[in-house]
KOLSEFI-94535 format. One record per residue: residue in three letters; z negated, y negated, x negated of N, C-alpha, C in turn. Coordinates in steps of 0.1 Angstrom, whole numbers, plus 5000, padded with zeros to 4 digits. Example, Ala and Ser with C-alpha at 12.3 -4.5 7.8 and 13.67 -1.06 7.14 Angstrom:
Ala492250574868492250454877492250334868Ser492950224872492950114863492150004871
This chain:
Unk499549045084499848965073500249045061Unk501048975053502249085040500349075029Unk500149185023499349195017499949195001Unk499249134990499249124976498549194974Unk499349394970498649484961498849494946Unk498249594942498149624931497849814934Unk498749904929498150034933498550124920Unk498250174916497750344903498150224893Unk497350154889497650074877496050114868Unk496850174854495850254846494950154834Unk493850204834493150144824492450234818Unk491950204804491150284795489750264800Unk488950344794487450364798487050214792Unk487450094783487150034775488149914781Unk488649934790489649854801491149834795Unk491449834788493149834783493949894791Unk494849824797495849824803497349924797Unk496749874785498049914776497549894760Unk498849964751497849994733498949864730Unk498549884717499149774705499849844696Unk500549814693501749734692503149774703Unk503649714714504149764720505649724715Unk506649824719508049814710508949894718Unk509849914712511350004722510850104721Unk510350164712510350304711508650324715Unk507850234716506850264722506150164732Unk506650204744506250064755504650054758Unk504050154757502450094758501750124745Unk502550104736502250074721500850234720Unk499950254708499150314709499050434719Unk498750334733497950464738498850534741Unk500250574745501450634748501550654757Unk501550724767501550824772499950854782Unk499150894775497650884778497350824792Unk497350684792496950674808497950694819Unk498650734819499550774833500150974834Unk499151024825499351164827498751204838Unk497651174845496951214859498551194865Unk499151054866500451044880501551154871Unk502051154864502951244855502551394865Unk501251424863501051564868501151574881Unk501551494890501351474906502551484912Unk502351574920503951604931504951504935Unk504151344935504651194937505151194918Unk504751204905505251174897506351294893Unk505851434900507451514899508851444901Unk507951404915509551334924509951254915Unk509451174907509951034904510751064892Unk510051174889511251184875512251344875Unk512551364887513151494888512451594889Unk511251614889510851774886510251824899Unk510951914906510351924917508752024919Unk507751954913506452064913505151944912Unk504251944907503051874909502151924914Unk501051854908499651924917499451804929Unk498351854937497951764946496751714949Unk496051694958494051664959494251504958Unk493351504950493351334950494151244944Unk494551264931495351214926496951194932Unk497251314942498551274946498551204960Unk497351214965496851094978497050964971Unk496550924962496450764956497750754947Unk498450854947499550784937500850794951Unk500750864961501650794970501750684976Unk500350584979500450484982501650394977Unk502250424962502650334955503850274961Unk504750344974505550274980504950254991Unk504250294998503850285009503750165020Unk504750075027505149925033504249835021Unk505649875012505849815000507349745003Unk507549585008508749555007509249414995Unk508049414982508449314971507749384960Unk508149364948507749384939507349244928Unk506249184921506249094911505849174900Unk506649184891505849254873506049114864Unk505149184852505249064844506649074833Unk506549024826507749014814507649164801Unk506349174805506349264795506449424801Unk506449404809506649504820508149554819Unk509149424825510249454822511149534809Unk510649474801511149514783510349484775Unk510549534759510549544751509849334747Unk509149344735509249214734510549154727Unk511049054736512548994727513549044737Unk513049134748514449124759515549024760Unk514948914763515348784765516748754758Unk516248814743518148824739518648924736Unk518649014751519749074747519849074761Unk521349044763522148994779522349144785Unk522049214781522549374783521349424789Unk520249394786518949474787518649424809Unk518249584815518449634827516949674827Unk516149674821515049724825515149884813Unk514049944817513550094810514150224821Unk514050154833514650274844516150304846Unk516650314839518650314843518850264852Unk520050354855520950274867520050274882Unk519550314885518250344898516350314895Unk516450274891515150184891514350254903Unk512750264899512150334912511550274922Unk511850134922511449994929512050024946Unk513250024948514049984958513749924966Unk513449794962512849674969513649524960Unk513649414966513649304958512349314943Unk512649274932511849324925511749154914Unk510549084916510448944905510048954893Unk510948904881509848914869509548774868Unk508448784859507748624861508348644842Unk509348514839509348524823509748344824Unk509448354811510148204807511048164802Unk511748314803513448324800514548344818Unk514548224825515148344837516748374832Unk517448494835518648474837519348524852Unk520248534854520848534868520348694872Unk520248664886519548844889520348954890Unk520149054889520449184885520749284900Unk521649344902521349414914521649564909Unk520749644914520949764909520949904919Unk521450014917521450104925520150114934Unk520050174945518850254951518250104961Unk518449984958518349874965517149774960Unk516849794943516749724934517849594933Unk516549474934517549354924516449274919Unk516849254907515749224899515849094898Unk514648984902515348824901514448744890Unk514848654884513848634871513348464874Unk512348474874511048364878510548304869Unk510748184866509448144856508648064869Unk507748144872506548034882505448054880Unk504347994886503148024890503248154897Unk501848224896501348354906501848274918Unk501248164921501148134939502948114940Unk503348074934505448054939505648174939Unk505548294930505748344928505848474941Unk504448494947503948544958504448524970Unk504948394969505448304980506948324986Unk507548354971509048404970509048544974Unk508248644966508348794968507948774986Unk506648714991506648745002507848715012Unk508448615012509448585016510748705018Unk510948755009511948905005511049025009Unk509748995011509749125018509349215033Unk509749055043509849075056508849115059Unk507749055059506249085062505649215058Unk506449305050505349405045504949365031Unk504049465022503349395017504349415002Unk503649314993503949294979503749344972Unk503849454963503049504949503249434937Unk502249394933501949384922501849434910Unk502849444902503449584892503149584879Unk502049434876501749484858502649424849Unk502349354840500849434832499849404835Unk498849404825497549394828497549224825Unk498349164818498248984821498648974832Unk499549004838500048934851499148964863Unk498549094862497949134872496449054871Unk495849074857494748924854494648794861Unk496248714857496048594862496248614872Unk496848724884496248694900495248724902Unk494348834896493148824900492548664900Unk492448634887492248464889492348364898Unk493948334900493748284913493148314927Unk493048434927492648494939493548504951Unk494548624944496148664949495748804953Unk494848824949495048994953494449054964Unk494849114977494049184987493849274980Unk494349384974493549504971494149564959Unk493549594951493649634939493149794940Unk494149864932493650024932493950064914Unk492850084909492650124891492450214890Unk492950284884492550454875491950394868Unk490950464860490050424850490150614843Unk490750594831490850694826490150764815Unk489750864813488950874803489350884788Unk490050784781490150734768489450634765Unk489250594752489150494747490350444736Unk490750324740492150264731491450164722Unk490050064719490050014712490649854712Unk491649864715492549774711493749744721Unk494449684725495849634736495349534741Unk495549544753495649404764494849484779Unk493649384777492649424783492649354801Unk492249454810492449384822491449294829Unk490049284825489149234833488849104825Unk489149064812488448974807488548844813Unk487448734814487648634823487648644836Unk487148794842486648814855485548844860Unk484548734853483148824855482548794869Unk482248874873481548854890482848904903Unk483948944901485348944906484549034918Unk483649144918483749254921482849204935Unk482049044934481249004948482448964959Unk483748954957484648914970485348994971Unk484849154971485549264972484649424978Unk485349464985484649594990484949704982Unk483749734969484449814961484149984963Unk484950084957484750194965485350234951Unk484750414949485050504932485450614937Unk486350674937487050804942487550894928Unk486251024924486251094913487451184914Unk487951194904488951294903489251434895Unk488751564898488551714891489551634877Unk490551614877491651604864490951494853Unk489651414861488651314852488751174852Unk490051154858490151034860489550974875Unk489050824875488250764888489250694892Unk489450684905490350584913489050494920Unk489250364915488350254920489650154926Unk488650124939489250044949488849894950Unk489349764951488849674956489549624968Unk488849594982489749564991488949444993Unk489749304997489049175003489849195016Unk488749165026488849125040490049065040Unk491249085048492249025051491848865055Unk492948765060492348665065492648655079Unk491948605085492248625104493448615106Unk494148735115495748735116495548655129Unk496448525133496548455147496648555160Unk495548545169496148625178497548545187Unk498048635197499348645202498748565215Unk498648445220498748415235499748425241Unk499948425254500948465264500248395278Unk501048265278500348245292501648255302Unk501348325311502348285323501748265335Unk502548145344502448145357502048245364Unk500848215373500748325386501948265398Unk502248425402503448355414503048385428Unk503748295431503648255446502148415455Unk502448495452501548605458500248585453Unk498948625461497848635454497548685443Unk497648705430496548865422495648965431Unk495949045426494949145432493949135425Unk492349075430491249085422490649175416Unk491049325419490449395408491449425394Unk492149295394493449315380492849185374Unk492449225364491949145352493049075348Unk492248905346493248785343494048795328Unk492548905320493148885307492849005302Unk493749025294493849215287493849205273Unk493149265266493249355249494249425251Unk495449405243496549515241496349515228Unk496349675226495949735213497349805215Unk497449865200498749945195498150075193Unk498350165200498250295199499350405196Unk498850495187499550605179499050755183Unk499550815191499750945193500151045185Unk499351135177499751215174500451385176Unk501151445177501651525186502351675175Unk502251815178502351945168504251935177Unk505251925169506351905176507052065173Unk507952045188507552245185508552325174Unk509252195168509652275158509052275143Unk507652235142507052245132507052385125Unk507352375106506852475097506152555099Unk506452655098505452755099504752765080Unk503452725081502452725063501852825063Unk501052845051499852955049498752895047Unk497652915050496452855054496152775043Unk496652805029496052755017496952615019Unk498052625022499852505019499152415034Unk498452455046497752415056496652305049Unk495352365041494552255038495252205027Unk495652185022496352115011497152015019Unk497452045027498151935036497151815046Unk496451915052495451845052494551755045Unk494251775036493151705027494351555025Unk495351615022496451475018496451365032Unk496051465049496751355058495651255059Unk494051385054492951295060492951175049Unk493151175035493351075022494450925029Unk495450975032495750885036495650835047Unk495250875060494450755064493150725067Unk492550755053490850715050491750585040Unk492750595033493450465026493950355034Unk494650375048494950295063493250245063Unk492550275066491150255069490750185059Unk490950215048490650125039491049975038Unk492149935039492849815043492849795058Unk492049855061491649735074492649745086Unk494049815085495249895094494549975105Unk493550125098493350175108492050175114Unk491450135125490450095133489450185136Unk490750305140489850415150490650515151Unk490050615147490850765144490450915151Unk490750985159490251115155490951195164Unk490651355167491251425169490551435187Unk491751535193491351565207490951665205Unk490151705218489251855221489551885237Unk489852025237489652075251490851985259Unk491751935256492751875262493851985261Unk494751915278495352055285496752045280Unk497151965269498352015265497752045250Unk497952195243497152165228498252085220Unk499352065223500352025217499951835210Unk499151815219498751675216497251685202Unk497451615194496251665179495051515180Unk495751415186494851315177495351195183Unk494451075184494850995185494550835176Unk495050725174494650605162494950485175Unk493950395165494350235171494150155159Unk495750085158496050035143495749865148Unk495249825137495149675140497149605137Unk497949615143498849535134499449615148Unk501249605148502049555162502649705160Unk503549725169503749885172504749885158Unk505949835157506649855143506049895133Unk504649805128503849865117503149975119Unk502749985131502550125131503250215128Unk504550265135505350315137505650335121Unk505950225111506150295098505050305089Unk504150295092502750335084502850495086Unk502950515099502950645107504050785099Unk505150685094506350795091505450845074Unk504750755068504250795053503150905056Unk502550925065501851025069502151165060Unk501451255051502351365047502351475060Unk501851505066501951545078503051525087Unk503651405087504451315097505651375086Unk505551385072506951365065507051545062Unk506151635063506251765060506551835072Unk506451745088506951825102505951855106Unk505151875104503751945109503451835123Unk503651735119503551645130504351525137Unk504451485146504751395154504151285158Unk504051165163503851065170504950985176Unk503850925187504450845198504050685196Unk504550585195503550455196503650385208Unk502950325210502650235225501650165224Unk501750065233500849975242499549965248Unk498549975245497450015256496649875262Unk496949855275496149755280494949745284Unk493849735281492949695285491849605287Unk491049555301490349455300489749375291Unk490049255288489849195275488049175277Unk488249265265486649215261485449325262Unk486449465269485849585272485549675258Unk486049635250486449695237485849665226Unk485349665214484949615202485149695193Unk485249615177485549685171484849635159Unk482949675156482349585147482449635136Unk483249705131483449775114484749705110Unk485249655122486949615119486849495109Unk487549435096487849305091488449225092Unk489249225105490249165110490849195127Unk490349075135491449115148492049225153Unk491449295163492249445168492949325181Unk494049365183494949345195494849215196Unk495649165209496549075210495449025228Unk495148925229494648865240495948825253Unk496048895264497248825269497048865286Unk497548755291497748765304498448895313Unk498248955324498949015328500448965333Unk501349035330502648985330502748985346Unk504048905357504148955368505149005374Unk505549105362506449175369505949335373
């Protein structure tokens, strides 16, 4: 199921989203700058704005999620521009000609004008709806992966409200602003329909998590005819097919230095203890004493081999060479299996096929 995130969206110690008076020349008014210097200093905020360097650890674990089967974007109006965009017919957004979206991207305003298509695979379309149309549209455009939810702190508010959001991920930074546009007000008690989780950060800032239980994804039936031949009775009528991911050292992997090694590490195990957190990854770990060492690890993802397969490529491991995988199939006797930590449906219930 396409999930409604929210991910590295910053708030003050005092919850502000953003300072006062926001304007062209200062888009989160006040605080400046201030809450998004943790992502600024992160090897993910090098990339984004040309600089090839960054630190890493936690902060660059949680600020890569931010594309991660990301295929819609909704922001709010104020997000887009300056206040008073609306007239000027020229105004493209704050990112130039490549916008760092490259997704279909919705503003919710009560000005729409015709949509914008822009380099990198940006097009910006303008909404005046409800959260729920609104969700409904983005999900639509983004082929079942999931939605982000881009801010500000009102738009991201009123979904909390309705109760749009699977999972929300906040910096909580250590300022106080006093004053802007605050994110929690009118959400008291939010935190009982949510698995909340605080991930401290050396640079000071906390990454707090909320994840709600997905909703039961339909399993897959498959019934077919038995043919004309018996079954063989020790072949089970009905099978758990799980999606399995092999991990594999491919032999033309980097040669690292033990330090560029755990650094890499710490980032593979972050992201998927973040898979695990959304409820994707089930069951994780490494092999031992197995006769090809070439083989490292193995997963069973709740969701169909494609999503695996591109969950798999964000891996930094998977994207730095160090690693490989295989995805596949695994059949087994239905009902042999469980998975009591899981929040959602592992595999697909289905007949043995007869061919």
């Amino acid at each position: 199921m396409s999930l409604a995130r929210v991910q590295n969206f910053s708030i003050s110690l005092d919850g502000f989203g953003t300072g006062e008076p926001q304007s062209l020349e200062a888009p989160f008014g006040h605080a400046g700058d201030r809450l998004h210097e943790w992502m600024f200093a992160t090897r993910f905020g090098g990339e984004m704005f040309g600089r090839p360097s960054g630190s890493r650890g936690v902060d660059e674990a949680f600020a890569r999620q931010f594309d991660v089967g990301i295929g819609a974007e909704i922001m709010g109006a104020n997000k887009f521009g300056p206040p008073g965009w609306h007239e000027d017919p020229e105004w493209k957004g704050w990112w130039g000609s490549n916008p760092p979206f490259h997704t279909p991207t919705f503003v919710l305003t009560h000005h729409p004008r015709p949509s914008i298509e822009m380099e990198g695979g940006t097009t910006f379309h303008f909404l005046d709806a409800s959260p729920a149309e609104a969700l409904e549209a983005a999900r639509e455009a983004a082929g079942g992966q999931d939605v982000r939810l881009g801010g500000g702190a009102t738009m991201i508010r009123d979904f909390l409200a309705a109760g749009l959001v699977d999972h929300l991920h906040v910096v909580v930074v250590p300022i106080l602003l006093g004053r802007g546009v605050r994110l929690w007000d009118g959400l008291e008690g939010l935190e009982k329909d949510y698995a909340v989780e605080a991930t401290s950060s050396p640079t000071g800032v906390t990454h707090v998590t909320f994840t709600r239980a997905a909703d039961s994804i339909a399993s897959i039936e498959l019934d077919r005819e038995v043919g004309a031949m018996p079954r063989d009775p020790n072949i089970p009528d009905a099978f758990d097919v799980y999606t399995v991911v092999v991990l594999r050292r491919p032999d033309d992997a980097p040669e690292m230095s033990d330090e560029e090694l755990d650094v890499l590490q710490s980032r593979h195990l972050a992201y998927r203890a973040e898979l695990a957190r959304r409820g994707v990854l089930v069951a994780n770990g490494p092999f031992d004493q197995q006769n090809d060492p070439s083989y490292r690890g193995m997963s069973i993802f709740a969701c169909d081999p494609a999503e695996a397969a591109r969950l798999s490529e964000g891996d930094p491991s998977v994207v730095a060479g160090r690693l490989a995988y295989d995805v596949m199939e695994w059949w087994v006797r239905g009902g042999a299996l469980t998975f009591p930590l899981a929040d959602r449906p592992v595999g697909d219930r289905r007949s043995m096929p007869d061919d």
